[in-house]
VOBA-1610 file (N, C-alpha, C; in pm, whole numbers, padded with zeros to 5 digits, always signed):
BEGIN
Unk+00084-00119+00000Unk+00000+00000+00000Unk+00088+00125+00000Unk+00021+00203-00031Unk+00118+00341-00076Unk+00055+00456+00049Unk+00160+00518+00105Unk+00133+00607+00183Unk+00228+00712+00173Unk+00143+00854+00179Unk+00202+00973+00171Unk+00276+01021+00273Unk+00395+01062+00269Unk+00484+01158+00384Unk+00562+01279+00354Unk+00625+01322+00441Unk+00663+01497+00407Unk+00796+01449+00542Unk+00833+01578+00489Unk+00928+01589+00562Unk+00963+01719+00632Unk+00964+01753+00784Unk+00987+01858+00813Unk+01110+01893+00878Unk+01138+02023+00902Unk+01234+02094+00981Unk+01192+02128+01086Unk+01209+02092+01233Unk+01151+02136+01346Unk+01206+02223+01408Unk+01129+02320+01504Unk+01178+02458+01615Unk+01285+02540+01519Unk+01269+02553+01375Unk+01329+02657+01332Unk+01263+02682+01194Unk+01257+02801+01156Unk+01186+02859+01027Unk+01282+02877+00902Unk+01392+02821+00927Unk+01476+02812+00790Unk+01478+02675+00761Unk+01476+02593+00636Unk+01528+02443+00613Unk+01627+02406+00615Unk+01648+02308+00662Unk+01794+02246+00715Unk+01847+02334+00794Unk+01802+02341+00885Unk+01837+02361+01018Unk+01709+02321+01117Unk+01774+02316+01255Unk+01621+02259+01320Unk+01670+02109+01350Unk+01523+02035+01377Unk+01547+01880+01378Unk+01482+01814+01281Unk+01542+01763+01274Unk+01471+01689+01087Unk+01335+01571+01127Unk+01269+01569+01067Unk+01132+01484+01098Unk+01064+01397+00983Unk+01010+01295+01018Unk+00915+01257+00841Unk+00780+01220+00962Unk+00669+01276+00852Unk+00557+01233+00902Unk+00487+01146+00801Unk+00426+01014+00829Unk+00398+00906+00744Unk+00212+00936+00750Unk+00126+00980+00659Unk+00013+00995+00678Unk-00084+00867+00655Unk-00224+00901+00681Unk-00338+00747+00613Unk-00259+00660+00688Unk-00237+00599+00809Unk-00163+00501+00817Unk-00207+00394+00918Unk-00394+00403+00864Unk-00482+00297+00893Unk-00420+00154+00841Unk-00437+00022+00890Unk-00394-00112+00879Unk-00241-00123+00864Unk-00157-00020+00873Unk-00007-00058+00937Unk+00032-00144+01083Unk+00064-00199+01079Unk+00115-00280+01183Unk+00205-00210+01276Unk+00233-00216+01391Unk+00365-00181+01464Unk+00500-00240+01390Unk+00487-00283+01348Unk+00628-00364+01319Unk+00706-00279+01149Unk+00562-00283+01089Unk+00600-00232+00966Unk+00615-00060+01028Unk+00544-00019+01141Unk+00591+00119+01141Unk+00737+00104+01215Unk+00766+00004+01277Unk+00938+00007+01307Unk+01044+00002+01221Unk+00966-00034+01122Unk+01083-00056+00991Unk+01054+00084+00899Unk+00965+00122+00881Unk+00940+00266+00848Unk+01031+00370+00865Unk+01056+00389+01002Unk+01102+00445+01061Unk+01256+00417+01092Unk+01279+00292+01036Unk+01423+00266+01058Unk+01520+00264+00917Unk+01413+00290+00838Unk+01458+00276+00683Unk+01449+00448+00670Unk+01399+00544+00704Unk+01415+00727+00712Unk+01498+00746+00787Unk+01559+00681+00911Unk+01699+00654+01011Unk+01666+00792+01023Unk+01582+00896+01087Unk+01587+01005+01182Unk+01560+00925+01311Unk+01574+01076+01375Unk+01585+01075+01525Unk+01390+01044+01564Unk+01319+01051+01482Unk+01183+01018+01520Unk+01104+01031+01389Unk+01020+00981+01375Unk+00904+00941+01247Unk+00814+00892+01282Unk+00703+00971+01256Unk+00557+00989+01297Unk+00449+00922+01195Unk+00392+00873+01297Unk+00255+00807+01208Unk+00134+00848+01273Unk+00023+00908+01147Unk-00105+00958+01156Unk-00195+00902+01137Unk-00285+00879+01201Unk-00396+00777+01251Unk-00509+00849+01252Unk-00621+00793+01227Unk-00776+00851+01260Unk-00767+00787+01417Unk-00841+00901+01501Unk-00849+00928+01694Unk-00947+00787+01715Unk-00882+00779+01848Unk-00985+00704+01878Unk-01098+00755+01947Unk-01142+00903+01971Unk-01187+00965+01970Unk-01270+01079+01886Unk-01351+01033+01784Unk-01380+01083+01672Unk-01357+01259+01675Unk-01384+01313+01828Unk-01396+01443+01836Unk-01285+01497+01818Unk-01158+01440+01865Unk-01046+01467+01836Unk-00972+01465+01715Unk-00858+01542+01684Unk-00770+01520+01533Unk-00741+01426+01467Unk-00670+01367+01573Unk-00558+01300+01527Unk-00520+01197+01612Unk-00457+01076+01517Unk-00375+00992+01656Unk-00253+01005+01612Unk-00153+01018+01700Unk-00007+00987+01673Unk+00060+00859+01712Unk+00129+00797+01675Unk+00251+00675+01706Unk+00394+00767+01669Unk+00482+00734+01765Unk+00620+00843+01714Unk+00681+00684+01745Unk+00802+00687+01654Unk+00925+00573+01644Unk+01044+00631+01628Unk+01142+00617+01707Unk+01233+00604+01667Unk+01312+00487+01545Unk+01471+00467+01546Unk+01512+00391+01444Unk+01448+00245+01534Unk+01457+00221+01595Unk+01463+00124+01734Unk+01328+00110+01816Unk+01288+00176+01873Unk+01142+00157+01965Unk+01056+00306+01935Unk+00927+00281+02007Unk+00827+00341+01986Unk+00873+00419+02145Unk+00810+00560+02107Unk+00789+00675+02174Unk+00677+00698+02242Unk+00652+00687+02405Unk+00460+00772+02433Unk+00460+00870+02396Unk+00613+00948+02384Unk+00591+01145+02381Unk+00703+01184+02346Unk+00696+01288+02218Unk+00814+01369+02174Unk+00757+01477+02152Unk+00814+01589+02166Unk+00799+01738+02179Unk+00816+01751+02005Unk+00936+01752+01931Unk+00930+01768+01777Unk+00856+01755+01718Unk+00810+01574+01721Unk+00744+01479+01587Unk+00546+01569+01679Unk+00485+01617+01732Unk+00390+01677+01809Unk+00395+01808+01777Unk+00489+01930+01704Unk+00502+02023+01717Unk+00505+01996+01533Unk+00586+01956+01485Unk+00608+01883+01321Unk+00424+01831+01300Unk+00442+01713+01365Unk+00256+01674+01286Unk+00173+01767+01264Unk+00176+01877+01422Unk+00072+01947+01419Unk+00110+02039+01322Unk+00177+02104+01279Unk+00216+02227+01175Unk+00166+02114+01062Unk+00173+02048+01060Unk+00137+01935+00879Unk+00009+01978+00873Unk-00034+01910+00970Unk-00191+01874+00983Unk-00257+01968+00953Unk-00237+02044+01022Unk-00282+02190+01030Unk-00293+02243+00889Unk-00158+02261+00823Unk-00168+02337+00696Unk-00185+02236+00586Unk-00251+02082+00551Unk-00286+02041+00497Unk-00420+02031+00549Unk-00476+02076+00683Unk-00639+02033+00662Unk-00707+02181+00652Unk-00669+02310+00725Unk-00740+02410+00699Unk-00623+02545+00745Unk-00538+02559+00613Unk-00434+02660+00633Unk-00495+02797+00635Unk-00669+02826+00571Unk-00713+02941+00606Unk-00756+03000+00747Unk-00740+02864+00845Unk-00786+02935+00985Unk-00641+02937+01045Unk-00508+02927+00981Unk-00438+02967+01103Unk-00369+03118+01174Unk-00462+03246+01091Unk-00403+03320+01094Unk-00520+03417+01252Unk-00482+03503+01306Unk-00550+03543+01401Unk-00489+03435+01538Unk-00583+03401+01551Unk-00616+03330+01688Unk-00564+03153+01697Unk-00544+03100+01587Unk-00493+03030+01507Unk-00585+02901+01508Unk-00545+02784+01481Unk-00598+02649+01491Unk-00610+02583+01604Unk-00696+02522+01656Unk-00656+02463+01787Unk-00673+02287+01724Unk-00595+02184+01768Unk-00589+02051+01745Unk-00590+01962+01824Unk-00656+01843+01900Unk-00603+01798+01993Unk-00565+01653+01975Unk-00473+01607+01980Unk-00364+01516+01967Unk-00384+01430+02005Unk-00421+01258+01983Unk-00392+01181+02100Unk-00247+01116+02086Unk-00190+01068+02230Unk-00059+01026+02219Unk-00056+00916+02319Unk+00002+00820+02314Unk+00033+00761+02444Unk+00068+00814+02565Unk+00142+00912+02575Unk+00117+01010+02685Unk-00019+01000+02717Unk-00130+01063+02646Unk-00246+01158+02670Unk-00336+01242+02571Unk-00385+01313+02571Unk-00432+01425+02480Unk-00348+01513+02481Unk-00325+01588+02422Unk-00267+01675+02416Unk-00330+01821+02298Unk-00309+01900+02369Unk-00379+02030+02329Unk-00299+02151+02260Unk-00325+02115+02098Unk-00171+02194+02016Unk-00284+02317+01985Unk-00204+02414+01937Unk-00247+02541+01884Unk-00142+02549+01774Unk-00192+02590+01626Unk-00096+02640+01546Unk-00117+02752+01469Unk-00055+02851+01436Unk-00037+02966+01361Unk+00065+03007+01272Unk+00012+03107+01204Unk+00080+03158+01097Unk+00057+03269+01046Unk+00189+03387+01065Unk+00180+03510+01022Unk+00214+03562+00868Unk+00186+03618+00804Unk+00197+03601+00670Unk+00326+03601+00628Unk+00387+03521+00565Unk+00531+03594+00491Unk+00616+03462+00572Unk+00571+03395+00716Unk+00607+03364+00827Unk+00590+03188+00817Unk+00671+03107+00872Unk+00661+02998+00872Unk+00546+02994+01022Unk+00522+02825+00962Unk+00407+02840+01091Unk+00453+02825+01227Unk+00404+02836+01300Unk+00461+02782+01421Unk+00303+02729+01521Unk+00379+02616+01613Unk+00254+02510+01722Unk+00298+02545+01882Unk+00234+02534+01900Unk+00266+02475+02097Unk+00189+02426+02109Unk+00194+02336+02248Unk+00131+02270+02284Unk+00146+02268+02398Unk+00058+02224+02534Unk+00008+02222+02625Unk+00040+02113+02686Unk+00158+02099+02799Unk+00256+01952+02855Unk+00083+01887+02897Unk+00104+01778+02866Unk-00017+01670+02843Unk+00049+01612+03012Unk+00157+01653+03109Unk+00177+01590+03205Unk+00277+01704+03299Unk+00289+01755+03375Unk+00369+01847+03418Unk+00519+01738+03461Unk+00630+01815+03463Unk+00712+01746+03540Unk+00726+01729+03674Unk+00781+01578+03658Unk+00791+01487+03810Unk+00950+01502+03824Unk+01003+01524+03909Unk+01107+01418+03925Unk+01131+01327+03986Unk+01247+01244+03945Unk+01178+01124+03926Unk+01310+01037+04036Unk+01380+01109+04095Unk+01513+01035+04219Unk+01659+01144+04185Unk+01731+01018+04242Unk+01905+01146+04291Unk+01937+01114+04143Unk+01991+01234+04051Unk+02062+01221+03975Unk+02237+01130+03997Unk+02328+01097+03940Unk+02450+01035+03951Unk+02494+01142+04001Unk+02630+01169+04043Unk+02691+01216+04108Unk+02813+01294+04070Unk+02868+01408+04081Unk+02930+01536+03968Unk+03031+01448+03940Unk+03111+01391+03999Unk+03253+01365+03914Unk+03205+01237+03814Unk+03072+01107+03837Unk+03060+01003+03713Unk+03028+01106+03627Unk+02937+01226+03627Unk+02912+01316+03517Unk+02996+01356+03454Unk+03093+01411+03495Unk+03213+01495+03434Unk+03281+01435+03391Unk+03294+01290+03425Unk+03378+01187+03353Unk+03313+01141+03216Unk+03186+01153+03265Unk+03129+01051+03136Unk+03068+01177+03031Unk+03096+01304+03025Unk+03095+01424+02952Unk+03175+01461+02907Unk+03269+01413+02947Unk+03451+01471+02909Unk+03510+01592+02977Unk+03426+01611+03105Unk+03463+01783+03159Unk+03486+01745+03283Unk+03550+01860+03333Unk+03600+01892+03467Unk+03483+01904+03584Unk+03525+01868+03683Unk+03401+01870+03772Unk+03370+02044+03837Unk+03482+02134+03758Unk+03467+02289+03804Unk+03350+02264+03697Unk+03290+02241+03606Unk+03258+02280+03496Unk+03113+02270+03547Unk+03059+02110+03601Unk+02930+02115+03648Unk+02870+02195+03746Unk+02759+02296+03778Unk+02685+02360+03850Unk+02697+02469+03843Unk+02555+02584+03815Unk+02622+02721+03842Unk+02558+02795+03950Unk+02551+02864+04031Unk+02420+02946+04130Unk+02372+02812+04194Unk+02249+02769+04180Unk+02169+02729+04267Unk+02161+02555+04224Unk+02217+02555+04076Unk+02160+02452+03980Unk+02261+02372+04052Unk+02181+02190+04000Unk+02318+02084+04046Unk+02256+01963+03942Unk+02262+01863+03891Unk+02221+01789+03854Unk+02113+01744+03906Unk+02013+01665+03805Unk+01887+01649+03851Unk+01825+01538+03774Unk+01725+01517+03795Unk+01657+01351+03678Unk+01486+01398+03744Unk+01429+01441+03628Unk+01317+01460+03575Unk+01285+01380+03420Unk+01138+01446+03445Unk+01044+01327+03312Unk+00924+01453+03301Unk+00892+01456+03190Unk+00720+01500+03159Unk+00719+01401+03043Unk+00715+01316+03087Unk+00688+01172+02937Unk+00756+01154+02948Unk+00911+01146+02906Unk+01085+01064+02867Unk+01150+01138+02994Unk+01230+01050+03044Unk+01306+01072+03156Unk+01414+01141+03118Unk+01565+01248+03144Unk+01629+01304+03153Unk+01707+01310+03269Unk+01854+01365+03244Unk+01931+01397+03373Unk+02031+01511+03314Unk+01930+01586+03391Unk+01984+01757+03330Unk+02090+01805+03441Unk+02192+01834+03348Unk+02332+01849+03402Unk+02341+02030+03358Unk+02368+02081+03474Unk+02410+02259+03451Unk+02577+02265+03413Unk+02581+02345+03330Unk+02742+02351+03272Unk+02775+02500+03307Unk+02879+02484+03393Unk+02907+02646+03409Unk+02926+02731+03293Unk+02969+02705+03221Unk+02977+02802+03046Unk+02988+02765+02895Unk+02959+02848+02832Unk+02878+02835+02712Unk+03062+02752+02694Unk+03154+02791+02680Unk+03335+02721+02674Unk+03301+02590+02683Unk+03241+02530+02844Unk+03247+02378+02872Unk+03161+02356+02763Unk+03051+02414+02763Unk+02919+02312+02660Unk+02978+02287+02525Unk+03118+02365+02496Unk+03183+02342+02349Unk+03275+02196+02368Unk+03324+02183+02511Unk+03418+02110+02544Unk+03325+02001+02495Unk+03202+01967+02603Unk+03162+01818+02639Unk+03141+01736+02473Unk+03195+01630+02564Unk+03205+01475+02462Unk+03182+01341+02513Unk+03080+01323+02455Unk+03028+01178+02569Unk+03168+01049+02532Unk+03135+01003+02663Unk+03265+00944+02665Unk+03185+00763+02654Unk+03185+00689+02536Unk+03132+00585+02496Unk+03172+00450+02608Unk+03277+00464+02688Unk+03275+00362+02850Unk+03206+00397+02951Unk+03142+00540+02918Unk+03139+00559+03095Unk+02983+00607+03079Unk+02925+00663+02957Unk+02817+00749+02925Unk+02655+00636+02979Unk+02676+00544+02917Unk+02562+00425+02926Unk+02519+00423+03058Unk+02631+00375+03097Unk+02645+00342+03255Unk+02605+00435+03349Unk+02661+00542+03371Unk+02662+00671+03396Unk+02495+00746+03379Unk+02447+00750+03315Unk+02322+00783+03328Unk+02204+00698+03249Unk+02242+00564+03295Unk+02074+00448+03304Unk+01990+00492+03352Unk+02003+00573+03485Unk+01883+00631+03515Unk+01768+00700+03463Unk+01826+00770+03310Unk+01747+00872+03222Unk+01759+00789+03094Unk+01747+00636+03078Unk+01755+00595+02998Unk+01857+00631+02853Unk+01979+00662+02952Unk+02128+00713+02888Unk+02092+00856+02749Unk+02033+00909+02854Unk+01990+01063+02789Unk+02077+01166+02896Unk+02114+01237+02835Unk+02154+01337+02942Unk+02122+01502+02821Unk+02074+01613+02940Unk+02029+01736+02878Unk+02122+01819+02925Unk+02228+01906+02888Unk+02316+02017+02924Unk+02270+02130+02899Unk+02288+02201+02992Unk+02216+02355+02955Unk+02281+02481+03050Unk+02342+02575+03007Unk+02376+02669+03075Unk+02290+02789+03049Unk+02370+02929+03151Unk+02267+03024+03070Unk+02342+03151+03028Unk+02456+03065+02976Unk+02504+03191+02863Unk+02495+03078+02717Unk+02460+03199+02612Unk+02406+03207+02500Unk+02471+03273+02369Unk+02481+03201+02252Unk+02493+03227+02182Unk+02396+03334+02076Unk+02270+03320+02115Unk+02180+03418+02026Unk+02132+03530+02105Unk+02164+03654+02089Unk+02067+03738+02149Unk+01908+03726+02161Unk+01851+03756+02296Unk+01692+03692+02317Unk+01705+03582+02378Unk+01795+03471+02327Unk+01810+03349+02412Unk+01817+03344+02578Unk+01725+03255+02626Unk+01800+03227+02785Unk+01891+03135+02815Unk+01837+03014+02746Unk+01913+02883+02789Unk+01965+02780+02668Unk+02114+02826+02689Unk+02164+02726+02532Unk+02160+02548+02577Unk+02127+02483+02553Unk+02128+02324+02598Unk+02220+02247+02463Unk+02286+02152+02480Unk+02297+02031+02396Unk+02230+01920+02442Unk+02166+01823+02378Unk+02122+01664+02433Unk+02208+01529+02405Unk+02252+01473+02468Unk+02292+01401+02396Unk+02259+01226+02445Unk+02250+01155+02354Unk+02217+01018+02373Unk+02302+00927+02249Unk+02376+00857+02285Unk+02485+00784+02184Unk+02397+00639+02208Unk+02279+00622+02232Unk+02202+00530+02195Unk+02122+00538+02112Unk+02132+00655+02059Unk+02008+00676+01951Unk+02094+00674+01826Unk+01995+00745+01735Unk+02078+00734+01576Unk+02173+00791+01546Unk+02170+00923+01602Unk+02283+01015+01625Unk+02327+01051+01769Unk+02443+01096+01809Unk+02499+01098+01926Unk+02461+01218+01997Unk+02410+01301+01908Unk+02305+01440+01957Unk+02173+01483+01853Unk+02117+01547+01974Unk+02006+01580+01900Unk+01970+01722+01899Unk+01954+01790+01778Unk+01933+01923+01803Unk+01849+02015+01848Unk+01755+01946+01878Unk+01616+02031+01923Unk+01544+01917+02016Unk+01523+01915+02145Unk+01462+01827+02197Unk+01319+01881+02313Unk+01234+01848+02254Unk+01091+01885+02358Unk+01079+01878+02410Unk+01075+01675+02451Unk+01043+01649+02587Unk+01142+01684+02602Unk+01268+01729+02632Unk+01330+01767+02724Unk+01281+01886+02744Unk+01259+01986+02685Unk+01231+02149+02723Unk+01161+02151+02762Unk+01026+02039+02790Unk+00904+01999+02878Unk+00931+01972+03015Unk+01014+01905+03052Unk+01092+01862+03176Unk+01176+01958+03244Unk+01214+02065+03128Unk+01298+02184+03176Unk+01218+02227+03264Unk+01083+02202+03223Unk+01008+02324+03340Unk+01037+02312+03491Unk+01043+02207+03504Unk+01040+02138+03639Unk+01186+02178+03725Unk+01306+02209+03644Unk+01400+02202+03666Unk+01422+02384+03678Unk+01333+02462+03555Unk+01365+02628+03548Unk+01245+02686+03715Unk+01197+02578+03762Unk+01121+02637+03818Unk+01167+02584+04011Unk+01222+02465+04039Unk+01288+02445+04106Unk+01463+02512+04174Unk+01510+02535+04022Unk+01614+02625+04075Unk+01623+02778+04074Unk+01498+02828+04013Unk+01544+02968+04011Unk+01389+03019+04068Unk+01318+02932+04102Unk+01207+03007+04200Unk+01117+03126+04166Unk+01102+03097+04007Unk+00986+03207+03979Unk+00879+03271+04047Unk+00883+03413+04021Unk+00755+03503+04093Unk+00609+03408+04032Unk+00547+03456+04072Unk+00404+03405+04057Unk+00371+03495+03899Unk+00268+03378+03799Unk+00292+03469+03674Unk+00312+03348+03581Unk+00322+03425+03447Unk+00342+03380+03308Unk+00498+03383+03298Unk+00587+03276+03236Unk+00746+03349+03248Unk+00763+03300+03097Unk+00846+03356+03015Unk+00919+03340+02884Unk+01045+03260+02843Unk+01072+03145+02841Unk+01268+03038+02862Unk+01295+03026+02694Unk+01327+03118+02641Unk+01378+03077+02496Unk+01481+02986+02522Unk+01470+02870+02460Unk+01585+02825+02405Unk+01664+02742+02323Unk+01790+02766+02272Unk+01881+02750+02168Unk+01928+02627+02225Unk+01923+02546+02093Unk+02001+02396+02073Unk+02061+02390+01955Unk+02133+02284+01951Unk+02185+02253+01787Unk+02293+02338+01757Unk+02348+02446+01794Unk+02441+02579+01759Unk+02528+02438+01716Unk+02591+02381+01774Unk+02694+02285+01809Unk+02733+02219+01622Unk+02578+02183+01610Unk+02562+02073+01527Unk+02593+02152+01377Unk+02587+02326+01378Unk+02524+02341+01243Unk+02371+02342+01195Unk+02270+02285+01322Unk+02142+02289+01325Unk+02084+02376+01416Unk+02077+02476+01395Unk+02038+02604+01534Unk+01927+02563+01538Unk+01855+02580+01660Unk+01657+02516+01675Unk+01679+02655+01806Unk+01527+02660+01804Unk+01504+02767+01914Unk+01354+02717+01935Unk+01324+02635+02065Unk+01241+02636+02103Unk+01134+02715+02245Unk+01012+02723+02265Unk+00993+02860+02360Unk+00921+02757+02412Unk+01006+02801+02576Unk+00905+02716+02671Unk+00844+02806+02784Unk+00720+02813+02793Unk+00608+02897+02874Unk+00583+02806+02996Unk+00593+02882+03092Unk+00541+02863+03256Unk+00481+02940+03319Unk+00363+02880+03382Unk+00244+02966+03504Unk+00267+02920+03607Unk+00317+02997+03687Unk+00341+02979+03829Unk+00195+03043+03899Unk+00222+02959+03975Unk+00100+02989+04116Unk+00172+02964+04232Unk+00099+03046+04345Unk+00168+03020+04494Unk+00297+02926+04496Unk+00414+03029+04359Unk+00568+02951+04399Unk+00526+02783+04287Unk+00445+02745+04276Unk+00427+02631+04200Unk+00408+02623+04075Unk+00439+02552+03999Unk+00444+02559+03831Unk+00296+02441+03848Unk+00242+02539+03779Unk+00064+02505+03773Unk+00004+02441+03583Unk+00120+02465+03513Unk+00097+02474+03339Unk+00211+02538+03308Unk+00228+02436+03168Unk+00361+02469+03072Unk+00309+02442+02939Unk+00366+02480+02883Unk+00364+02451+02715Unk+00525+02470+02615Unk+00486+02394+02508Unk+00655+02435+02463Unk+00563+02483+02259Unk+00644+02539+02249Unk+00665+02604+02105Unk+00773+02606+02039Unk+00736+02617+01859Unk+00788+02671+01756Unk+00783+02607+01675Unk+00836+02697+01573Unk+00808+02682+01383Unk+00835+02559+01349Unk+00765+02545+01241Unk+00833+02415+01152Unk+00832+02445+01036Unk+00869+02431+00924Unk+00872+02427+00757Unk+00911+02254+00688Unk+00800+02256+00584Unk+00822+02151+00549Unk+00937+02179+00444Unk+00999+02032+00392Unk+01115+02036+00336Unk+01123+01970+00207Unk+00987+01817+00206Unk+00986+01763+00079Unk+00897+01631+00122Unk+00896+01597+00006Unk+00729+01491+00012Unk+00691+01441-00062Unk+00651+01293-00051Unk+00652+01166-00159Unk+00570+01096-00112Unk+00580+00911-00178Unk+00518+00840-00100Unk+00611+00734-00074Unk+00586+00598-00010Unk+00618+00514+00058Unk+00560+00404+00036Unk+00637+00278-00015Unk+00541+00189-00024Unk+00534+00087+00061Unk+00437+00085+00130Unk+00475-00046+00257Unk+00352-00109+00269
//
């Protein structure tokens, strides 16, 4: 059977740059298995399959795959579908107030909004379908610094220390004293696995000096279990950030603004925007944003 897909650029409005995506559409009577091979034959970092809801009222269903296993929740291939969807089912309502879509995912529902200013690539957010937990003791500064390639001056800055949170995919967000170390770090292939099992050998780096003006928080991700040894734009992690921007730096009560820059590293700049409502000191709602542009689009025969 023949099925249509596209290909996008995620959390950035230029092509080729961003995180690269394929979304596989119609992809009623596919099997799990054939969507593992789908997805392992496009060898990105995630590839999405679109489903009629099991909820008629709702959009959409999603399945996200990696090369290797299936995903409950990714911030990209959710931010990518919805910009598709969107401007292949009704690109005349996204301007104003924009589209609203709601998602189902193994996570949950999830509640996207997408828009588009004229001249302007589109851009989605969406509404964390789960706030962050965390989830136990992160490892400990010097296995980090070993298994990063950096000095143990390098980990923590102010208030921050290592940490292991989840809003869907688990993480162990490591603070890098400067934008210098975040050039240094290099996962170190003996010690990296081992070293953070806890986050299912993900680790999120993030300081808060910046390469882009506007930026708050430059991050790299990296996982040498996946297809590539980094990833340039990562959601659920900037979903999980919340938990972590709101624990160490103790926001006023309010709406707050966390731009931030990934990928510089790669040659793939991404800038994703992550929104927080604090209440009485507590992060009450988050959402994460930005653009996508599609890049190219065919079919598939499987």
């Amino acid at each position: 059977m023949r099925h249509t897909f596209h290909t996008l650029d995620v959390f950035t409005d230029t092509p080729f740059t961003g995180n690269p995506l394929a979304v596989v559409r119609d992809c009623e009577g596919l099997s799990e298995q054939r969507m593992q091979a789908i997805a392992r034959e496009f060898n990105l970092s995630e590839t999405v399959f679109v489903l009629e809801p099991l909820d008629p009222l709702n959009s959409a269903r999603l399945r996200i795959f990696t090369p290797t296993r299936e995903l409950p929740f990714a911030g990209h291939p959710t931010i990518g579908a919805a910009v598709l969807i969107a401007q292949l089912r009704a690109p005349e309502m996204l301007g104003g107030a924009g589209l609203g879509l709601a998602i189902e995912e193994q996570v949950g529902l999830i509640a996207c909004t997408v828009r588009r200013q004229k001249g302007r690539a589109a851009q989605a957010s969406f509404v964390l379908p789960r706030l962050p937990e965390r989830l136990g003791e992160a490892p400990d500064v010097e296995s980090i610094a070993a298994a990063l390639g950096l000095e143990v001056a390098d980990i923590g800055f102010d208030a921050h220390q290592p940490s292991l949170w989840s809003a869907g995919n688990a993480f162990t967000f490591v603070p890098v004293a400067s934008l210098e170390a975040m050039g240094r770090a290099a996962p170190n292939p003996a010690l990296f696995s081992t070293t953070f099992a806890c986050s299912g050998s993900l680790a999120y780096l993030y300081t808060q000096e910046v390469v882009r003006e506007g930026s708050h928080v430059h991050a790299r991700m990296f996982g040498p279990g996946m297809v590539i040894t980094e990833d340039p734009a990562t959601g659920s992690a900037a979903a999980a950030f919340a938990g972590v921007a709101t624990q160490f730096e103790r926001p006023e009560d309010g709406d707050h603004l966390l731009i931030i820059e990934q990928g510089f590293e790669m040659g793939r700049p991404s800038i994703i925007h992550l929104r927080l409502q604090i209440e009485g000191g507590v992060l009450v709602d988050a959402s994460v944003g930005g653009a996508a542009v599609i890049v190219s689009q065919g079919t598939i025969e499987a």
